[in-house]
PDB file as gemmi writes it, atoms N, CA and C in Angstrom:
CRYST1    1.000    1.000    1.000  90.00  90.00  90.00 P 1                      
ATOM      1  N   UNK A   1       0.847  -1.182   0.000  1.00  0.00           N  
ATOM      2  CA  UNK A   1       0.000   0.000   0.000  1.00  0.00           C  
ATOM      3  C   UNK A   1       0.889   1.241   0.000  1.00  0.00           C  
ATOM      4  N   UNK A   2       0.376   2.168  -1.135  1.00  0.00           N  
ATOM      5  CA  UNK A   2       1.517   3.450  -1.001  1.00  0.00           C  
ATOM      6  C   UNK A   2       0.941   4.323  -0.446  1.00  0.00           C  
ATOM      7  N   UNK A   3       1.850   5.061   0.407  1.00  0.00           N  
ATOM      8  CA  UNK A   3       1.340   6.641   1.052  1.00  0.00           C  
ATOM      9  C   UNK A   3       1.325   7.915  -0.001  1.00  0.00           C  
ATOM     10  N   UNK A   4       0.753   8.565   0.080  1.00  0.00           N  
ATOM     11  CA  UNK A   4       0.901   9.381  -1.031  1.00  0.00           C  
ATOM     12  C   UNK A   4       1.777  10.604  -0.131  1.00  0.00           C  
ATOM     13  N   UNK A   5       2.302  11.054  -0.015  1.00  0.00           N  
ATOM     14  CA  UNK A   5       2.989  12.553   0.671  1.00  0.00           C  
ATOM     15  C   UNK A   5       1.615  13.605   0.530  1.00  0.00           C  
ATOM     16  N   UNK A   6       0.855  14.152   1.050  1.00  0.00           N  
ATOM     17  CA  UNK A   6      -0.210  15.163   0.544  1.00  0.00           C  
ATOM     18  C   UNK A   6      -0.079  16.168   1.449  1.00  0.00           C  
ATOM     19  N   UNK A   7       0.344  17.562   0.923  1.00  0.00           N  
ATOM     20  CA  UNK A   7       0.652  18.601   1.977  1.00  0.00           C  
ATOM     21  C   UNK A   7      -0.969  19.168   2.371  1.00  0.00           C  
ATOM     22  N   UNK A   8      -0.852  19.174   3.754  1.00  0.00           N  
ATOM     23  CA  UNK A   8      -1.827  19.969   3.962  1.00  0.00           C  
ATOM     24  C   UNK A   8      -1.751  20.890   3.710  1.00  0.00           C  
ATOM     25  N   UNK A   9      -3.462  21.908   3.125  1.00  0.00           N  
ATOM     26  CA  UNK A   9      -3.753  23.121   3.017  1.00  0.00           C  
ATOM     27  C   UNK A   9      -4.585  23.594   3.127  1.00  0.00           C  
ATOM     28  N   UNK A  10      -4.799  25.323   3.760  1.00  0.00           N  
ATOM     29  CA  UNK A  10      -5.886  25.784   4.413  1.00  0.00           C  
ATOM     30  C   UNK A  10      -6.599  26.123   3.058  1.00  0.00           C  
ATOM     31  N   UNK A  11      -8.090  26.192   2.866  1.00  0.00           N  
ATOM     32  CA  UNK A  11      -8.908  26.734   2.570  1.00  0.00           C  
ATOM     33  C   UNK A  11      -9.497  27.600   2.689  1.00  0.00           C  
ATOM     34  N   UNK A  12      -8.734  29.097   2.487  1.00  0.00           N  
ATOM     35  CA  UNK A  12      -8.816  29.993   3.139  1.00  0.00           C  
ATOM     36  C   UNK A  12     -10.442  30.625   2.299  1.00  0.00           C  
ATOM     37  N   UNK A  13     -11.423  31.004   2.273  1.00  0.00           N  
ATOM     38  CA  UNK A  13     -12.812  31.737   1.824  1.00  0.00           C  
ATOM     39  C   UNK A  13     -12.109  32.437   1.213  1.00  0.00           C  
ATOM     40  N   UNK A  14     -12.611  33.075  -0.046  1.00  0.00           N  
ATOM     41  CA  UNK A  14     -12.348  34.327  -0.667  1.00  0.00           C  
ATOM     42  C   UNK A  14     -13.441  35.035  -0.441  1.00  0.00           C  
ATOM     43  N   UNK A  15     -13.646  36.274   0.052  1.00  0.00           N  
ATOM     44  CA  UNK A  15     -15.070  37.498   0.057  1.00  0.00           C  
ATOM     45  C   UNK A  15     -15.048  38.397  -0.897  1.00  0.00           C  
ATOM     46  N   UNK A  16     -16.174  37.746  -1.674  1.00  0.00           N  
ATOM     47  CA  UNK A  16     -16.344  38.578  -3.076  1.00  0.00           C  
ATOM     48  C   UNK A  16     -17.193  40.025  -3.112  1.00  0.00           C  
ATOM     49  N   UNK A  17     -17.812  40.390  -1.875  1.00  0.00           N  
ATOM     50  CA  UNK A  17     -18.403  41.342  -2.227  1.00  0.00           C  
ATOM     51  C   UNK A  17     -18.738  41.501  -0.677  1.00  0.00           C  
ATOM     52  N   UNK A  18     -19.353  43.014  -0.543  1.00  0.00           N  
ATOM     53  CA  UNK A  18     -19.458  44.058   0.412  1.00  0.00           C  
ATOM     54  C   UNK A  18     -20.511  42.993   1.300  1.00  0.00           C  
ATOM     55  N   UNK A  19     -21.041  42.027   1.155  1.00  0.00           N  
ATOM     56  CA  UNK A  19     -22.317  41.326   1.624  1.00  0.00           C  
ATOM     57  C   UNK A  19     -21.184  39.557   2.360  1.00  0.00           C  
ATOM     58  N   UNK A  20     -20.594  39.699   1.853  1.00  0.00           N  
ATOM     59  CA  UNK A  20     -19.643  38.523   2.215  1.00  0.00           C  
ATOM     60  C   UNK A  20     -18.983  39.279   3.353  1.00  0.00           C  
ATOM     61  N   UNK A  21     -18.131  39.813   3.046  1.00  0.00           N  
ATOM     62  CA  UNK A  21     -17.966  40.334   4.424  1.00  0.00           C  
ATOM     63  C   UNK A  21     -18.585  41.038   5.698  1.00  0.00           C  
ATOM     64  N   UNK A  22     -19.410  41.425   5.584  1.00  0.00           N  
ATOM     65  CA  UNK A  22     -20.261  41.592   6.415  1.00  0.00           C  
ATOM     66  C   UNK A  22     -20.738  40.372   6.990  1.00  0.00           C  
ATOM     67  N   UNK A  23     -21.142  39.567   6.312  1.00  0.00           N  
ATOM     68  CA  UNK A  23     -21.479  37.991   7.273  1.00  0.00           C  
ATOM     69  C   UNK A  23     -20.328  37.509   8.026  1.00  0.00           C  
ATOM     70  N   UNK A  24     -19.138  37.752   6.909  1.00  0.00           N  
ATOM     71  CA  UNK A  24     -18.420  37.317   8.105  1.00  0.00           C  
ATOM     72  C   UNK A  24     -17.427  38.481   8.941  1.00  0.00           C  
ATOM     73  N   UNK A  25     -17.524  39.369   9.241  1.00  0.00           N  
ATOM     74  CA  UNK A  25     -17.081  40.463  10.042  1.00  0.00           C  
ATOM     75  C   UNK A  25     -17.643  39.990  11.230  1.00  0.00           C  
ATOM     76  N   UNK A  26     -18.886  39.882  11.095  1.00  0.00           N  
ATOM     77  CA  UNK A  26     -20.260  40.015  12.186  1.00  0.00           C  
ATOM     78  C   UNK A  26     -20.575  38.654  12.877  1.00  0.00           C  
ATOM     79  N   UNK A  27     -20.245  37.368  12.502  1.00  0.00           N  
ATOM     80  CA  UNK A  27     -19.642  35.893  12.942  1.00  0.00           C  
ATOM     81  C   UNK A  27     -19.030  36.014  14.176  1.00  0.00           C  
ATOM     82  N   UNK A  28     -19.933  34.975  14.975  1.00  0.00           N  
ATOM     83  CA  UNK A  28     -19.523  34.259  16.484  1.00  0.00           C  
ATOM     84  C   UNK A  28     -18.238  33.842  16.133  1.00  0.00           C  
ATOM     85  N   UNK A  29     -17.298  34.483  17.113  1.00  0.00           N  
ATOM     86  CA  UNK A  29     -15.740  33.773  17.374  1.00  0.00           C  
ATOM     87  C   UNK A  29     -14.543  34.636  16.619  1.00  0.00           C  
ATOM     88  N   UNK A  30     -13.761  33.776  16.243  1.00  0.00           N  
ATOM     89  CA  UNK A  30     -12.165  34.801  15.682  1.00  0.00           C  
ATOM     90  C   UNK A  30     -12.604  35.204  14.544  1.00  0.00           C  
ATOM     91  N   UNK A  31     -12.595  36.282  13.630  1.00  0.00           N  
ATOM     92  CA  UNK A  31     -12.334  36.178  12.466  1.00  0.00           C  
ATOM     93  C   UNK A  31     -11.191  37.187  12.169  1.00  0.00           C  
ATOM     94  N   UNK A  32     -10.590  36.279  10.817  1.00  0.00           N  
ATOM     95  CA  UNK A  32      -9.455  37.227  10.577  1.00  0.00           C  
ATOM     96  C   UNK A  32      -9.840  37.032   8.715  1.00  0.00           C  
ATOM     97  N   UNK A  33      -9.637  39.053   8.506  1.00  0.00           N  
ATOM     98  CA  UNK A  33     -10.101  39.324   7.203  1.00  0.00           C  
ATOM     99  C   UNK A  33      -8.912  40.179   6.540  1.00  0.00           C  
ATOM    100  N   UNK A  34      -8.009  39.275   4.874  1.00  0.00           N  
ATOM    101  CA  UNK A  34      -6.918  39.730   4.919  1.00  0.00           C  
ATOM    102  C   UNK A  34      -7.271  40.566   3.486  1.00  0.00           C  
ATOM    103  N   UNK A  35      -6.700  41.925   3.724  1.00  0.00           N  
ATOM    104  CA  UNK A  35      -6.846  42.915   2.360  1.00  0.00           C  
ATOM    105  C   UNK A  35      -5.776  41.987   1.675  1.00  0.00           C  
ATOM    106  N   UNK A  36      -5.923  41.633   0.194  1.00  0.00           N  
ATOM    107  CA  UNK A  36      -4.211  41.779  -0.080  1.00  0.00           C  
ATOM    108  C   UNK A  36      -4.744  42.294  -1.791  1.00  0.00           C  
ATOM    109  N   UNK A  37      -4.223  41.819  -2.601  1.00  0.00           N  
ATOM    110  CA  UNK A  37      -4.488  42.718  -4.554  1.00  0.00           C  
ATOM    111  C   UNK A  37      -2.835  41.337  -4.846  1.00  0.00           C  
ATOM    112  N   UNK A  38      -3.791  41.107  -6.079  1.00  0.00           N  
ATOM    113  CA  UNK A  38      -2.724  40.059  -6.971  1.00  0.00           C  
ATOM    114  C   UNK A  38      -1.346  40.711  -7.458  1.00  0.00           C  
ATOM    115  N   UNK A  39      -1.194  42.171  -6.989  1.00  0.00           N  
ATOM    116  CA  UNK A  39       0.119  42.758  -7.527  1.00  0.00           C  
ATOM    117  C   UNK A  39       1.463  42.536  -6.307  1.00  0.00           C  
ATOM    118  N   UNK A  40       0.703  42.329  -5.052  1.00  0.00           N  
ATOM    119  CA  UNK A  40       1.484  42.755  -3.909  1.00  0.00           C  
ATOM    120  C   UNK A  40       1.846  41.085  -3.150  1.00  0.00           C  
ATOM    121  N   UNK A  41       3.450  41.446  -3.403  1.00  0.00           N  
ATOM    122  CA  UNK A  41       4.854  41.102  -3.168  1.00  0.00           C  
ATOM    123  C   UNK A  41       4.656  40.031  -2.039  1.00  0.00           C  
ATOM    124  N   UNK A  42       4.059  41.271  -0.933  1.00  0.00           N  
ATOM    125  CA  UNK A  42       4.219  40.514   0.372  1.00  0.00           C  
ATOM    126  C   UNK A  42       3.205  39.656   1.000  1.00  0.00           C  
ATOM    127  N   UNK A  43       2.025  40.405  -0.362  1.00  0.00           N  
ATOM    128  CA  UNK A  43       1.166  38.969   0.506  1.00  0.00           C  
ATOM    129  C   UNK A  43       1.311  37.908  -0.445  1.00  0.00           C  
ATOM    130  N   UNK A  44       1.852  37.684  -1.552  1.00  0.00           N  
ATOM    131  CA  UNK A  44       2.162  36.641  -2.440  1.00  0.00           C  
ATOM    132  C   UNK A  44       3.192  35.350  -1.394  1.00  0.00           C  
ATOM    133  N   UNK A  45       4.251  36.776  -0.925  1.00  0.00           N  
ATOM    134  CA  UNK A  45       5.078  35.959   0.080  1.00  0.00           C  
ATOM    135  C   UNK A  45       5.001  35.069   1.386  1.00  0.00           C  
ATOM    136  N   UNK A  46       3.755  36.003   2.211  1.00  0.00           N  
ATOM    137  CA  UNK A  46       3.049  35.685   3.468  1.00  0.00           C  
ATOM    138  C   UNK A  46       2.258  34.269   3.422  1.00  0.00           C  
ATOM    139  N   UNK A  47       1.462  34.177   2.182  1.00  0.00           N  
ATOM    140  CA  UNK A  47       0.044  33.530   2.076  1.00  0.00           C  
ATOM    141  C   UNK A  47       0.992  32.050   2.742  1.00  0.00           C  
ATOM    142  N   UNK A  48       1.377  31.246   2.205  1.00  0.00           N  
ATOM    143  CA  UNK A  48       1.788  30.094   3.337  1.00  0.00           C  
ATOM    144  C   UNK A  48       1.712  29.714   4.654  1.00  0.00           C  
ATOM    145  N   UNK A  49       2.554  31.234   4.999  1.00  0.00           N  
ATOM    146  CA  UNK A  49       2.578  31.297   6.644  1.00  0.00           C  
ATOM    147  C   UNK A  49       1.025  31.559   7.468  1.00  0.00           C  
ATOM    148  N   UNK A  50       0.315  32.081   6.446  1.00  0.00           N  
ATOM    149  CA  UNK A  50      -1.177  32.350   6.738  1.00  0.00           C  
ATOM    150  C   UNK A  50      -1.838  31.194   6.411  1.00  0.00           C  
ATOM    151  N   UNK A  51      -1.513  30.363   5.483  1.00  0.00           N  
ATOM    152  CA  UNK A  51      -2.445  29.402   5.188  1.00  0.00           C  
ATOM    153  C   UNK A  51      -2.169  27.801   6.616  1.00  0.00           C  
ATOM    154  N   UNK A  52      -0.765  28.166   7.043  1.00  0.00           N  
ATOM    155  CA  UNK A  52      -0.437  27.270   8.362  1.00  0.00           C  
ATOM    156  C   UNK A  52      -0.844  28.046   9.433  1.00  0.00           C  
ATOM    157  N   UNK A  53      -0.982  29.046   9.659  1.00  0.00           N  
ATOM    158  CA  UNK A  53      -2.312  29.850  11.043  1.00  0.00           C  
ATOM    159  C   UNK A  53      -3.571  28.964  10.844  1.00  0.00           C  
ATOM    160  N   UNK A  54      -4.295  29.007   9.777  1.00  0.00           N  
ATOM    161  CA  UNK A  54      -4.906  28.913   9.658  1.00  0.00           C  
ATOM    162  C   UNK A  54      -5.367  27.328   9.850  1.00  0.00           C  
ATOM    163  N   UNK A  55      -4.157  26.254   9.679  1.00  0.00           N  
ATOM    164  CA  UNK A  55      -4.565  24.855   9.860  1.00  0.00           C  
ATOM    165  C   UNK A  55      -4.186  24.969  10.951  1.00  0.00           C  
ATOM    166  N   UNK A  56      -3.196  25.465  12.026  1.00  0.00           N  
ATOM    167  CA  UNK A  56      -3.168  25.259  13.482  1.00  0.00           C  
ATOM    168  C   UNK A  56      -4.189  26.009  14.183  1.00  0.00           C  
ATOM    169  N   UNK A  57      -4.874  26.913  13.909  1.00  0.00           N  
ATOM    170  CA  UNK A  57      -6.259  27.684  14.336  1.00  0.00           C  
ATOM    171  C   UNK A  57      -7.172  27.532  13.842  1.00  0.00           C  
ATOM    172  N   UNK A  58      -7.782  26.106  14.469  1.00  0.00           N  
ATOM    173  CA  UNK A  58      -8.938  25.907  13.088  1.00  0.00           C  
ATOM    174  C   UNK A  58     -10.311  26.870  13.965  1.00  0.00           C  
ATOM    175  N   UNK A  59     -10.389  27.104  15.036  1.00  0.00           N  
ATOM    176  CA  UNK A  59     -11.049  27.860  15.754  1.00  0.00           C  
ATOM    177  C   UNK A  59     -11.184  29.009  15.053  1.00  0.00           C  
ATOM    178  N   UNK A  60     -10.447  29.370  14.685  1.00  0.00           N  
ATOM    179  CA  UNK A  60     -10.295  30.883  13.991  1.00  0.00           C  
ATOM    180  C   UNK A  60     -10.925  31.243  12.737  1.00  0.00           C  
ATOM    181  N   UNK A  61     -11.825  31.973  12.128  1.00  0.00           N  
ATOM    182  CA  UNK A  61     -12.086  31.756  10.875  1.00  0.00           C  
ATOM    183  C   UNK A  61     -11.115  32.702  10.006  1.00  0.00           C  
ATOM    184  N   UNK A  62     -10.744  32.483   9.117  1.00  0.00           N  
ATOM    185  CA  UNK A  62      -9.783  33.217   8.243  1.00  0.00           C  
ATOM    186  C   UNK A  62     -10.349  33.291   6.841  1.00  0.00           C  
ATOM    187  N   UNK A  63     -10.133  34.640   6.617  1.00  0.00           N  
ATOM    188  CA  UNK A  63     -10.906  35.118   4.902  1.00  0.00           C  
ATOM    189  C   UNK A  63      -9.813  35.832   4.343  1.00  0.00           C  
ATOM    190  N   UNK A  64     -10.188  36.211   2.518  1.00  0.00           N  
ATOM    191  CA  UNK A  64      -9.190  37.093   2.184  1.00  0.00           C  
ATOM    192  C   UNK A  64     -10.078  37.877   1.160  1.00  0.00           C  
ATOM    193  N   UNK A  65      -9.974  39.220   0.859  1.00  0.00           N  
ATOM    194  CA  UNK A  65     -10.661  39.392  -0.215  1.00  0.00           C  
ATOM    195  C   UNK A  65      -9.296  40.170  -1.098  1.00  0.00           C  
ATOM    196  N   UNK A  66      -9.416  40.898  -2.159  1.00  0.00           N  
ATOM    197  CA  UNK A  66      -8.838  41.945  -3.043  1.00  0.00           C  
ATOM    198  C   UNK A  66      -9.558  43.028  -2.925  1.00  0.00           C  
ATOM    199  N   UNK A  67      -8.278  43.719  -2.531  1.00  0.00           N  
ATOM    200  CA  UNK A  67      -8.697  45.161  -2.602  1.00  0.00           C  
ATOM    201  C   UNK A  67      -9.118  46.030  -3.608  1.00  0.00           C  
ATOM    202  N   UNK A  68      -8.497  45.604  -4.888  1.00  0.00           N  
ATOM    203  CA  UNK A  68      -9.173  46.592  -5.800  1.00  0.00           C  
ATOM    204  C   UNK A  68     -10.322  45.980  -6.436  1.00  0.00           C  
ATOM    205  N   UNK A  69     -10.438  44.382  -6.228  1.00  0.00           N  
ATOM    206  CA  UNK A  69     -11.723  43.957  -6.331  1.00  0.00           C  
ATOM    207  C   UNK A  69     -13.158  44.371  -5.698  1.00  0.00           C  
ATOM    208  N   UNK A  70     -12.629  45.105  -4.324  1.00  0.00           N  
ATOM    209  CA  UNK A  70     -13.725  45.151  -3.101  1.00  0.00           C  
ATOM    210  C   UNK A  70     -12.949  46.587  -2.552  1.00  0.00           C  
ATOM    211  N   UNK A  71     -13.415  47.380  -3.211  1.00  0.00           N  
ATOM    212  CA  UNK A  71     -12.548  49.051  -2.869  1.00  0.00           C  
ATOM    213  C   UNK A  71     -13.303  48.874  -1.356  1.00  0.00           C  
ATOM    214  N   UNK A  72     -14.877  48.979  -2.166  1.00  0.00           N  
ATOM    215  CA  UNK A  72     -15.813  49.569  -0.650  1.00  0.00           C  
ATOM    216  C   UNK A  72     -15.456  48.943   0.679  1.00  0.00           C  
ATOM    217  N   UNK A  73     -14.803  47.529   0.808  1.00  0.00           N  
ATOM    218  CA  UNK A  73     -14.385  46.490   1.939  1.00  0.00           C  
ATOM    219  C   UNK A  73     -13.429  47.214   2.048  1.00  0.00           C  
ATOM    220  N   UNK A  74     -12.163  47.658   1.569  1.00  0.00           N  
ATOM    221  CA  UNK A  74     -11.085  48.028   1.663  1.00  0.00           C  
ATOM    222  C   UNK A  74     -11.600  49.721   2.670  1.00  0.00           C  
ATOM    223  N   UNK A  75     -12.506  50.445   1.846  1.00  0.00           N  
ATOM    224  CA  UNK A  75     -12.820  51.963   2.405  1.00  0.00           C  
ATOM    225  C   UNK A  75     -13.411  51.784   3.759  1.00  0.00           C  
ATOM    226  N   UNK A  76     -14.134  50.889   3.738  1.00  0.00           N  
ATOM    227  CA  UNK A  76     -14.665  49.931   5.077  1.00  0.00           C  
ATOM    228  C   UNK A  76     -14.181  50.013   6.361  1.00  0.00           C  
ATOM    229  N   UNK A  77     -12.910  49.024   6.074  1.00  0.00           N  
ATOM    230  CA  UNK A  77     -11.738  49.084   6.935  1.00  0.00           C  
ATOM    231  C   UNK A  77     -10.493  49.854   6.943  1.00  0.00           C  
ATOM    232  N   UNK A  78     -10.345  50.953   6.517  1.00  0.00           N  
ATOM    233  CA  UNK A  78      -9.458  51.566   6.108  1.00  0.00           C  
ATOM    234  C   UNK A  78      -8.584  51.451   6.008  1.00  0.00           C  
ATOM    235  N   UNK A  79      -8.400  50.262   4.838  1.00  0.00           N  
ATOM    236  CA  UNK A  79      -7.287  49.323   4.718  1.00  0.00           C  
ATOM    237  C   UNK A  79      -6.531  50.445   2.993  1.00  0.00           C  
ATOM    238  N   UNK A  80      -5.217  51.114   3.438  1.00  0.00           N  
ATOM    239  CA  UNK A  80      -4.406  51.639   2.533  1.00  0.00           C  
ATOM    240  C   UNK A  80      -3.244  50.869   1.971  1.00  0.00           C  
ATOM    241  N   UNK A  81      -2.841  50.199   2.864  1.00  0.00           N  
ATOM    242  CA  UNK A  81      -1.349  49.403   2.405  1.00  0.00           C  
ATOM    243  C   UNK A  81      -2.075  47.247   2.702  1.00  0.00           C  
ATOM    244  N   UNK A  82      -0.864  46.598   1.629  1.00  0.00           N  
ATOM    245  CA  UNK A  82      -1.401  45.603   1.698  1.00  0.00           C  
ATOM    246  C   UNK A  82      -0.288  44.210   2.136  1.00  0.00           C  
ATOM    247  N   UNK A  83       0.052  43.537   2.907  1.00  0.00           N  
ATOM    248  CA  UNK A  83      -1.429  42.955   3.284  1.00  0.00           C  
ATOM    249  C   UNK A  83      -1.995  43.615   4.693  1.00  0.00           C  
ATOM    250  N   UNK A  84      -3.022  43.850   4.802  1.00  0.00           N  
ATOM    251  CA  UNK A  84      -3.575  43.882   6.064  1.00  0.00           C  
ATOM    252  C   UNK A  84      -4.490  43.345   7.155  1.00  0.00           C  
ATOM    253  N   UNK A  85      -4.524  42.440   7.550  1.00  0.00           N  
ATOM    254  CA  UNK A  85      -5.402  41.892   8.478  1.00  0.00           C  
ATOM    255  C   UNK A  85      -6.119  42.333   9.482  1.00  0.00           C  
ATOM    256  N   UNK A  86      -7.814  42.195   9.791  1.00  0.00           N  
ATOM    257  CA  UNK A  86      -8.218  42.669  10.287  1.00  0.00           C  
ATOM    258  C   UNK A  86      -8.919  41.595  10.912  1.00  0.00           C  
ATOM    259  N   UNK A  87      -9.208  41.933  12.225  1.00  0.00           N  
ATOM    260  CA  UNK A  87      -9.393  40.750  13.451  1.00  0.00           C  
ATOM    261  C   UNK A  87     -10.789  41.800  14.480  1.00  0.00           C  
ATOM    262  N   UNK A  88     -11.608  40.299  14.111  1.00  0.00           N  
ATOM    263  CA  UNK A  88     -12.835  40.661  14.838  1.00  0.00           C  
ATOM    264  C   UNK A  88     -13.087  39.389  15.833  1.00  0.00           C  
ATOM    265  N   UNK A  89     -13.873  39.814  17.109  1.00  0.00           N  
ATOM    266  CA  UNK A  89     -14.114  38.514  17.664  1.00  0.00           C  
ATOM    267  C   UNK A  89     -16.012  39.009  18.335  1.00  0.00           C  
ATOM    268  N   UNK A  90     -16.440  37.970  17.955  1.00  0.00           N  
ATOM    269  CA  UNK A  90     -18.123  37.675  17.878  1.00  0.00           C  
ATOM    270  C   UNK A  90     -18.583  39.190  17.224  1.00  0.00           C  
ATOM    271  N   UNK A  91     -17.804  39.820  16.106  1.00  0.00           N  
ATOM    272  CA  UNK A  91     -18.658  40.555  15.666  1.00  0.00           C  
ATOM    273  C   UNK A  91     -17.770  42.270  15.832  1.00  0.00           C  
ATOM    274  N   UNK A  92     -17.528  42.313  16.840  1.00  0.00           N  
ATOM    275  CA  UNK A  92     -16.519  43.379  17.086  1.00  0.00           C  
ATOM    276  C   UNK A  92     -15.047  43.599  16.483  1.00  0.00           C  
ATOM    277  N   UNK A  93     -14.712  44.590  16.086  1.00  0.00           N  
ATOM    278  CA  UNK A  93     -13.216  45.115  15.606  1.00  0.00           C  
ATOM    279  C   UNK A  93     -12.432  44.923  16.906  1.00  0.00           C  
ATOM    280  N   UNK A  94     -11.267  44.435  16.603  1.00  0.00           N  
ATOM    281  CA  UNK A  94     -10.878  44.130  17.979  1.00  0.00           C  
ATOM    282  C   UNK A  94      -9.078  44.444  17.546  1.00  0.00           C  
ATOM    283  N   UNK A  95      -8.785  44.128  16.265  1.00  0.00           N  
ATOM    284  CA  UNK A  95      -6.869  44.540  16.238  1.00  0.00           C  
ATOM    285  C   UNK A  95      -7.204  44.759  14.461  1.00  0.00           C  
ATOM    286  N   UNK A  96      -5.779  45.324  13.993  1.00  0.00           N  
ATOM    287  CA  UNK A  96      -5.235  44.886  12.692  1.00  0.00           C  
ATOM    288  C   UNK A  96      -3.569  44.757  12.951  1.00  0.00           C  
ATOM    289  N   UNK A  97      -3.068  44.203  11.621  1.00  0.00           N  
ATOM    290  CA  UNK A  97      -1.930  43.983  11.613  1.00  0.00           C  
ATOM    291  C   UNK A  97      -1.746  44.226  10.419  1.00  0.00           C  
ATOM    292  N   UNK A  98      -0.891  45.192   9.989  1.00  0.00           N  
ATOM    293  CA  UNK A  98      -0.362  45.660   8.316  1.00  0.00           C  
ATOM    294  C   UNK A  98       1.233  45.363   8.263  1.00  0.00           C  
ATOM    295  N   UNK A  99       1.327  44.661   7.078  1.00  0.00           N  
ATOM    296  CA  UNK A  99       2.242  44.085   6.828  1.00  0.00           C  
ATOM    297  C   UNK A  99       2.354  42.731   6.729  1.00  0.00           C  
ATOM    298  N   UNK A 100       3.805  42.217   6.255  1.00  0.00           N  
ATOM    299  CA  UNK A 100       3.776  40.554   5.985  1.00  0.00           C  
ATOM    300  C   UNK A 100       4.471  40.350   7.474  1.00  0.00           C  
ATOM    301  N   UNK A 101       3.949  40.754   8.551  1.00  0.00           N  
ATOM    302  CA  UNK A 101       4.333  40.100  10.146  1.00  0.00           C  
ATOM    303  C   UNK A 101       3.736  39.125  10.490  1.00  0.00           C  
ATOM    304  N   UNK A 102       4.250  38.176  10.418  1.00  0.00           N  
ATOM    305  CA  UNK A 102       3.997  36.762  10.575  1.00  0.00           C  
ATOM    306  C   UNK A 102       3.199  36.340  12.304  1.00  0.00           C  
ATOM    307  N   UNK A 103       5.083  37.188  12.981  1.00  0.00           N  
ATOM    308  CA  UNK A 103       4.575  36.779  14.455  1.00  0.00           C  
ATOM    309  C   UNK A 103       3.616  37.683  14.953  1.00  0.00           C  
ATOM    310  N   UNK A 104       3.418  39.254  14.617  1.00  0.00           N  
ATOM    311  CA  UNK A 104       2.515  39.741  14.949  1.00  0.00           C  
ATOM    312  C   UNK A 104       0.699  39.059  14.688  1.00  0.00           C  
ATOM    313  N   UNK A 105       0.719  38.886  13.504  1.00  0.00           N  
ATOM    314  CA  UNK A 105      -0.455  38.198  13.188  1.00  0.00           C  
ATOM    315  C   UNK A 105      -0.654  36.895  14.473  1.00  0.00           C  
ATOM    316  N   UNK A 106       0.381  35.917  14.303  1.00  0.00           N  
ATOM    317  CA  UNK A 106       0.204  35.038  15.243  1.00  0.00           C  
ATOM    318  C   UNK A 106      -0.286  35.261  16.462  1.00  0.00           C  
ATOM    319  N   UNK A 107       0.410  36.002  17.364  1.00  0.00           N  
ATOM    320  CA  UNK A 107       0.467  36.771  18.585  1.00  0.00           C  
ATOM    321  C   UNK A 107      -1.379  37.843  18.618  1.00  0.00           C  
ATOM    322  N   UNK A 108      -2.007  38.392  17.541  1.00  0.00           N  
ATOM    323  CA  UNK A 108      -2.959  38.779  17.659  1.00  0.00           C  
ATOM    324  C   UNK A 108      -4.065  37.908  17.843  1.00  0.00           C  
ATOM    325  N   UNK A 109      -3.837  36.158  16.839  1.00  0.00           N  
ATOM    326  CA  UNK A 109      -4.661  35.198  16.877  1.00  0.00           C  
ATOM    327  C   UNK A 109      -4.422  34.605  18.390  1.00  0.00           C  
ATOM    328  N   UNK A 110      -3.722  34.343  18.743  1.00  0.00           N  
ATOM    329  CA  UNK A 110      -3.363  34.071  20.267  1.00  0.00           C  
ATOM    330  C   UNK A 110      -4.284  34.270  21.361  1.00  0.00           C  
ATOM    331  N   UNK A 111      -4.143  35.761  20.846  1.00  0.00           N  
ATOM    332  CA  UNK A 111      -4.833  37.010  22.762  1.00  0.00           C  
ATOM    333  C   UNK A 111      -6.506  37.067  22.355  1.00  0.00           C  
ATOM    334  N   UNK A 112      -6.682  36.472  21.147  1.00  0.00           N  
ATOM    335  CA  UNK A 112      -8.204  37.118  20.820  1.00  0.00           C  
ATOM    336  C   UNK A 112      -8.870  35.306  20.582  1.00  0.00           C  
ATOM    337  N   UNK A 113      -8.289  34.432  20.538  1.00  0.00           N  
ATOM    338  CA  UNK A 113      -8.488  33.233  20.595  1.00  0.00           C  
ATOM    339  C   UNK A 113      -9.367  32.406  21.659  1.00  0.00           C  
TER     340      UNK A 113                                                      
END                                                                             
């Protein structure tokens, strides 16, 4: 019988529109909602380290949308630079974290966990 090697990977939601996020902004428990746009560097670079938060926090819900896909989400949260994460818990704004900071992100999923 062969093992196959199969890397795990998170399934992170994509939020396509001003109505997606709002359902999940407003969601019982962690949520974490990441600005990023298909041009930018660092969240191209990050997404891994986010997609392993995300399998060790399965508690946590984790989304991502595009910013220039979803300006109004972006004007929303007054998300200017990318990536930015924004962390709600049962519904409330509670942190962000801008930038590809790995441990900061971690450390926010942590205290709000």
């Amino acid at each position: 019988m062969s093992v196959e090697n199969q890397k795990e990977e998170a399934k992170i939601p994509v939020l396509k529109n001003m109505a997606d996020y709002l359902k999940a902004a407003n969601a019982d428990g962690l949520t974490i909602i990441e600005g990023t746009a298909a041009w930018c560097g660092q969240c191209k670079a990050i997404a891994p380290e986010v997609d392993k938060l995300a399998i060790e926090f399965p508690k946590a819900n984790f989304y991502t949308y595009d910013v220039d896909s979803n300006p109004d989400v972006a004007q929303e949260l007054g998300v200017s630079s990318m990536p930015t994460f924004t962390i709600f818990k049962d519904g409330d704004l509670e942190d962000s974290v801008t930038g590809a900071k790995i441990k900061e992100l971690r450390a926010a999923v942590e205290k709000y966990l």
